[in-house]
C-alpha positions in Angstrom: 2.7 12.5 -6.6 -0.8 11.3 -6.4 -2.3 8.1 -7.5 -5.2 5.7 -7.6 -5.1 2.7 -6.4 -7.7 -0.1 -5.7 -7.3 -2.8 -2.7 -8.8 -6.0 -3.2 -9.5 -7.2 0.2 -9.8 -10.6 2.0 -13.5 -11.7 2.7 -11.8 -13.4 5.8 -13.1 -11.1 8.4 -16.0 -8.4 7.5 -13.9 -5.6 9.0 -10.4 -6.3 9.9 -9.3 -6.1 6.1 -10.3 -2.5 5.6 -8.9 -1.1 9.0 -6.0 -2.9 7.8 -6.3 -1.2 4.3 -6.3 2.4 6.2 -3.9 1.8 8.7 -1.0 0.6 6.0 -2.1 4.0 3.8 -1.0 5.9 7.4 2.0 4.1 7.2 2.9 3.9 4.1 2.1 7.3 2.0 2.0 11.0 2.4 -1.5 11.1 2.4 -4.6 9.7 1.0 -8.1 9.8 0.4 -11.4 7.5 -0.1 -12.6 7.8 -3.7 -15.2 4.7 -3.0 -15.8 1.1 -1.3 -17.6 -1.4 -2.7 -17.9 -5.2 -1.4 -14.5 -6.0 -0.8 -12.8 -3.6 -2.8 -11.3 0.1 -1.6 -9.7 2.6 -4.0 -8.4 5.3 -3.0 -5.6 8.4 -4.0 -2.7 8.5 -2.4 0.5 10.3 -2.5 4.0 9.1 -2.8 2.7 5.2 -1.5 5.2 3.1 -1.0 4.5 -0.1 -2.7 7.7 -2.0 -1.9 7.0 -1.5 1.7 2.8 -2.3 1.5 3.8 -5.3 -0.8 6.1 -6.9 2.6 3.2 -6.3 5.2 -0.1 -6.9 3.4 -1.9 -9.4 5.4 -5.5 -9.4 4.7 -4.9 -6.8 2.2 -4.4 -9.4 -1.1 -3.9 -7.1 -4.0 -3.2 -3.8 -4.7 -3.2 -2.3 -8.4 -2.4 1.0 -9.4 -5.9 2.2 -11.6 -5.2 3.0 -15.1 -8.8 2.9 -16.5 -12.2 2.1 -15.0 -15.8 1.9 -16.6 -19.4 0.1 -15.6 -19.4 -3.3 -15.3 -20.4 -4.6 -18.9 -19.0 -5.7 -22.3 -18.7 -2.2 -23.4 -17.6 -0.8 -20.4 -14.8 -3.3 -20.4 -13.9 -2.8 -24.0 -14.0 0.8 -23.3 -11.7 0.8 -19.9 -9.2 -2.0 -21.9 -8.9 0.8 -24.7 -7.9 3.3 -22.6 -5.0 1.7 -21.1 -1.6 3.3 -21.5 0.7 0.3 -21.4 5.0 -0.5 -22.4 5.8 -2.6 -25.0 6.3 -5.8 -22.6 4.5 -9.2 -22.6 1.4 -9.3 -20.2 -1.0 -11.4 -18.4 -5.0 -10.5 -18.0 -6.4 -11.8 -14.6 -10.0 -10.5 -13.1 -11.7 -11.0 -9.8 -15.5 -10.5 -9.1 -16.2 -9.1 -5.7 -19.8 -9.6 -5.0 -22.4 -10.6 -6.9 -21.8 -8.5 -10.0 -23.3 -9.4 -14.2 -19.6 -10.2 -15.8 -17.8 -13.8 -14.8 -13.7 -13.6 -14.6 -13.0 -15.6 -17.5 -15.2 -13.0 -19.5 -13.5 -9.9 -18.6 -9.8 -11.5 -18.9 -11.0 -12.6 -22.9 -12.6 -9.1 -23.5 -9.4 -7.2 -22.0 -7.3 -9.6 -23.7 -8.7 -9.1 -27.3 -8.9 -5.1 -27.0 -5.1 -5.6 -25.7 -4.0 -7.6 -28.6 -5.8 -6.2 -31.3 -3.9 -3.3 -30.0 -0.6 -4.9 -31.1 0.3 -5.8 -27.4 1.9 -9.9 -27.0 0.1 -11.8 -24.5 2.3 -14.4 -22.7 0.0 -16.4 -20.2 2.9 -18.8 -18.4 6.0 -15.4 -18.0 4.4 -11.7 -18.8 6.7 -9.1 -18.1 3.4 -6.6 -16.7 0.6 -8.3 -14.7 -2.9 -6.4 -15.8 -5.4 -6.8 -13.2 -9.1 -6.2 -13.9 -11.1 -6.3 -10.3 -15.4 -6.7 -11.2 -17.6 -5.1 -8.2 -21.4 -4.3 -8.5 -21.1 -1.0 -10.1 -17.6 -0.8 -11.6 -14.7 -2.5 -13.5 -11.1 -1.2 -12.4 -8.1 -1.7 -14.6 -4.6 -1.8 -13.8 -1.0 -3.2 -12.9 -0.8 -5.1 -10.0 1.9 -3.8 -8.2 1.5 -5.4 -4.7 0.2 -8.8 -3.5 0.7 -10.7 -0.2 2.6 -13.6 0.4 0.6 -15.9 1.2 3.3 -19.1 0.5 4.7 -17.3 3.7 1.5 -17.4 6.1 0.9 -21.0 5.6 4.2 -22.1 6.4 4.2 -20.0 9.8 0.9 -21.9 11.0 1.6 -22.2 14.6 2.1 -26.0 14.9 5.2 -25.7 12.5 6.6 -23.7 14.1 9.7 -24.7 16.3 7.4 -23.7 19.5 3.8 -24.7 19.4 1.1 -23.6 22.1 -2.6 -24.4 21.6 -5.3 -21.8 21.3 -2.1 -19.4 19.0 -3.4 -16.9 17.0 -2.7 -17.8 12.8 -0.1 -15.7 11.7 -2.3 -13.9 8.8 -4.6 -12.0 11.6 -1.6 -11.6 14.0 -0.4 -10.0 11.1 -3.3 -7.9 10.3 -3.3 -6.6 13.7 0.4 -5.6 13.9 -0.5 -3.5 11.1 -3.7 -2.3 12.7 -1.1 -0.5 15.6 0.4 1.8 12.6 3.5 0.4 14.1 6.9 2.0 11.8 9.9 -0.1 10.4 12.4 0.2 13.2 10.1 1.3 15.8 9.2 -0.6 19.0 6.3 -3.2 19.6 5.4 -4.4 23.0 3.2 -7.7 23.8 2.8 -7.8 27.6 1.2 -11.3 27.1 3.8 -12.3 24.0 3.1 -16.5 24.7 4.8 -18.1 21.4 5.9 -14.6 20.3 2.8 -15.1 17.2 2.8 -11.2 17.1 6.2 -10.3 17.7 7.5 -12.7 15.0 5.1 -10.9 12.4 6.6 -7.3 13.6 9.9 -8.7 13.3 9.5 -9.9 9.4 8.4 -6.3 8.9 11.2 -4.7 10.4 9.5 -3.8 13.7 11.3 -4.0 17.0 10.2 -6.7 18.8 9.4 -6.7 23.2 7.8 -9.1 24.6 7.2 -10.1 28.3 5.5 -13.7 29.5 5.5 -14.5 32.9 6.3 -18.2 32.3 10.1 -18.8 31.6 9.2 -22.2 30.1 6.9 -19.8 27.5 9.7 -17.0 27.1 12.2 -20.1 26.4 10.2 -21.7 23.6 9.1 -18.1 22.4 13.0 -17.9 21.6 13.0 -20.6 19.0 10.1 -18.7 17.2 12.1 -15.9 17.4 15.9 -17.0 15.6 17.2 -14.5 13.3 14.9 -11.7 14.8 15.2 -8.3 15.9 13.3 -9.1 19.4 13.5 -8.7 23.3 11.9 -11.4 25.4 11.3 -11.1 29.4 10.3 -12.6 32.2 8.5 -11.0 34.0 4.8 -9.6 35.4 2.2 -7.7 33.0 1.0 -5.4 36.0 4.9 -3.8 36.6 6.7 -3.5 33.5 10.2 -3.2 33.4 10.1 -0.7 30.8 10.5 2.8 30.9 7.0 5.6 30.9 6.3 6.5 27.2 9.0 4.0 26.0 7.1 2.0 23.3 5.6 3.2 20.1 3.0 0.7 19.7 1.3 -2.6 21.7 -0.5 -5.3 20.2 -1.8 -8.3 22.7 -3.6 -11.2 23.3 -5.2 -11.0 26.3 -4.8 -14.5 28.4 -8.4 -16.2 28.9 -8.4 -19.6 30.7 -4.5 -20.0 30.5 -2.1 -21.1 33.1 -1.2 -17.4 33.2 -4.0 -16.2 35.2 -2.8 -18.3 38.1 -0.2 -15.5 39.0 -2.7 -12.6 39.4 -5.4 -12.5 42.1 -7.9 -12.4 39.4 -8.9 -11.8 36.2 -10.2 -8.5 36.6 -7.3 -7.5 38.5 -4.7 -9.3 35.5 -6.2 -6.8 32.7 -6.8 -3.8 34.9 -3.3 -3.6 36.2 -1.8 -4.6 32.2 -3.7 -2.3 30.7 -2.7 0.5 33.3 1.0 0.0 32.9 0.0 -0.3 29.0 -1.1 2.9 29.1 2.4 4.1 31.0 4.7 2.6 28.6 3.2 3.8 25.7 4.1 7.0 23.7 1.1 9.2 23.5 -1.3 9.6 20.5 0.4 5.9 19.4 -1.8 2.7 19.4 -2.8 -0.4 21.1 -4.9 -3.3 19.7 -5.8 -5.3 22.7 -7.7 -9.1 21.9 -9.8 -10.4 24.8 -12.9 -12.8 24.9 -15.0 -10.7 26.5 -16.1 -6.7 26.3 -13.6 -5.4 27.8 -14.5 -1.5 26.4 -15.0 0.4 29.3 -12.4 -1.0 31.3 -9.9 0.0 28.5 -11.6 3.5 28.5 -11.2 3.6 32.3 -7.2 3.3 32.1 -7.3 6.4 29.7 -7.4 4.7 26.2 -9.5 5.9 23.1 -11.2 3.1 21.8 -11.3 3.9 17.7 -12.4 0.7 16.4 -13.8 -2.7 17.9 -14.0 -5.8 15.5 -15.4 -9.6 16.7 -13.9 -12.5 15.0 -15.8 -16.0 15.7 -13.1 -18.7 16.8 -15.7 -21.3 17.7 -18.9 -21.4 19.7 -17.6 -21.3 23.0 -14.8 -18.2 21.6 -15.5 -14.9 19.7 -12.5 -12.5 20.2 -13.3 -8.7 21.2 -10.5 -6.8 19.1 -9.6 -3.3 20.3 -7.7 -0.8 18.2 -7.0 2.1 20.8 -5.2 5.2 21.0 
């Protein structure tokens, strides 16, 4: 059955949060299209979405609610979308969220909801409501509706990498790890190969989301500490070299990886050039076709990928510092 839905996305990354919107609708329902996208903000329908799974992987993805009523963004609009609303007799809680630079404040809408809501015989209970009513504000609209997924983010700050049992500099934070697992449209019980895994940042992401972890490191000190990381998860760690896999042709269903850039890891290939074109070649071998690979590297690495035989379907740039800007692959 078909719904509408509205995604309230991070304003983290200017890209990332939408591919990451998309790629958990592939996932995740039967099928789905764009109704409209606005600053930060995607609805779309969908069919048969499955919340409780969306609600354990959302990473950049903060809210979803499920659109009951929507209007233009002023006081009678509001009123008007608050009216509509088809709600059970439970308790409920009014929170709003502007998204760009739009005429109504937060604390605005949640009074005007509010007053329609309990005029309306409806018992507000601001501390423990039963139903959680979101109202999300962009330029041009105001969508009602129950929230019925948010992500955890509790659980992203206590993964930051140096809390971990294993720490590494230069690890990726566990919220974009995160994000790109999700961008490989990688399946609960499928399996998720990091030729480059270091700390294990992306495999222990796949892992919370019931992913099939493989990794590969060709440090044993790394793959030993990566272990620690790792406790309680369902994941593979090797030794071994990026440019001959010990892994079977077509024998993964997805591949996310950090590319190394001025790491001790380089010291085992003869170069650079010859590191990435001899992963991303055996890359190419191990995974099952028409599946994906996000590949990060510091430098445009685009036509190289191509050259192997990927499809490049999405390149995004995230600024670490001035000296690092990652170049973000999402390939098929």
């Amino acid at each position: 059955m078909a719904a509408r839905y509205a995604f309230e996305l991070s304003g983290e990354h200017p890209t990332i949060p939408k591919s990451e919107a998309l790629s958990l609708l592939e996932v995740t329902s039967a099928g789905y299209g764009i109704v409209s996208e606005s600053a930060r903000c995607l609805v779309v329908e969908a069919r048969d979405l499955d919340l409780s799974r969306l609600g354990v992987r959302m990473a950049m993805v903060h809210r979803i609610i499920e659109v009951a009523a929507e209007a233009e963004p002023t006081a009678e609009g509001v009123a008007r979308a608050a009216a509509e609303l088809d709600l059970p007799d439970r308790s409920y809680r009014v929170r709003a969220k502007r998204l760009g630079e739009v005429p109504l404040g937060s604390d605005e809408v949640e009074r005007m909801v509010g007053s329609v809501l309990w005029k309306r015989g409806y018992k507000a209970d601001l501390a423990d409501p039963q139903i959680e009513i979101r109202a999300i504000v962009t330029e041009d609209r105001v969508l009602l509706g129950r929230e019925v997924a948010r992500t955890d983010r509790a659980g992203f700050r206590a993964r930051r990498p140096h809390l971990k049992p294993f720490f590494y500099p230069g690890t990726m934070l566990p919220k974009l790890a995160r994000a790109l697992v999700n961008l490989s449209c990688a399946r609960e019980g499928e399996r998720l190969f990091d030729p480059f895994a270091g700390t294990g940042g992306f495999l222990v992401e796949a892992g919370l989301m019931g992913v099939r972890g493989v990794g590969l490191d060709v440090q044993g000190r790394i793959v030993r500490g990566a272990q620690s990381n790792l406790a309680g998860l369902d994941c593979t760690l090797i030794v071994g070299d990026a440019m001959t896999l010990p892994l079977k042709d077509r024998s993964v269903e997805a591949a996310v990886s950090d590319a190394p850039y001025g790491r001790s890891a380089l010291i085992q290939a003869g170069s650079r050039d010859e590191l990435l074109a001899g992963s991303l070649a055996e890359l190419r071998r191990v995974l099952i076709p028409g599946r994906r690979m996000v590949f990060v590297d510091d430098r445009p690495v685009g036509e190289l990928i191509e050259e192997v035989g990927f499809v490049v379907l999405e390149v995004h740039r995230e600024r670490v510092h001035r000296s690092l800007t990652r170049q973000i692959y999402v390939c098929r």
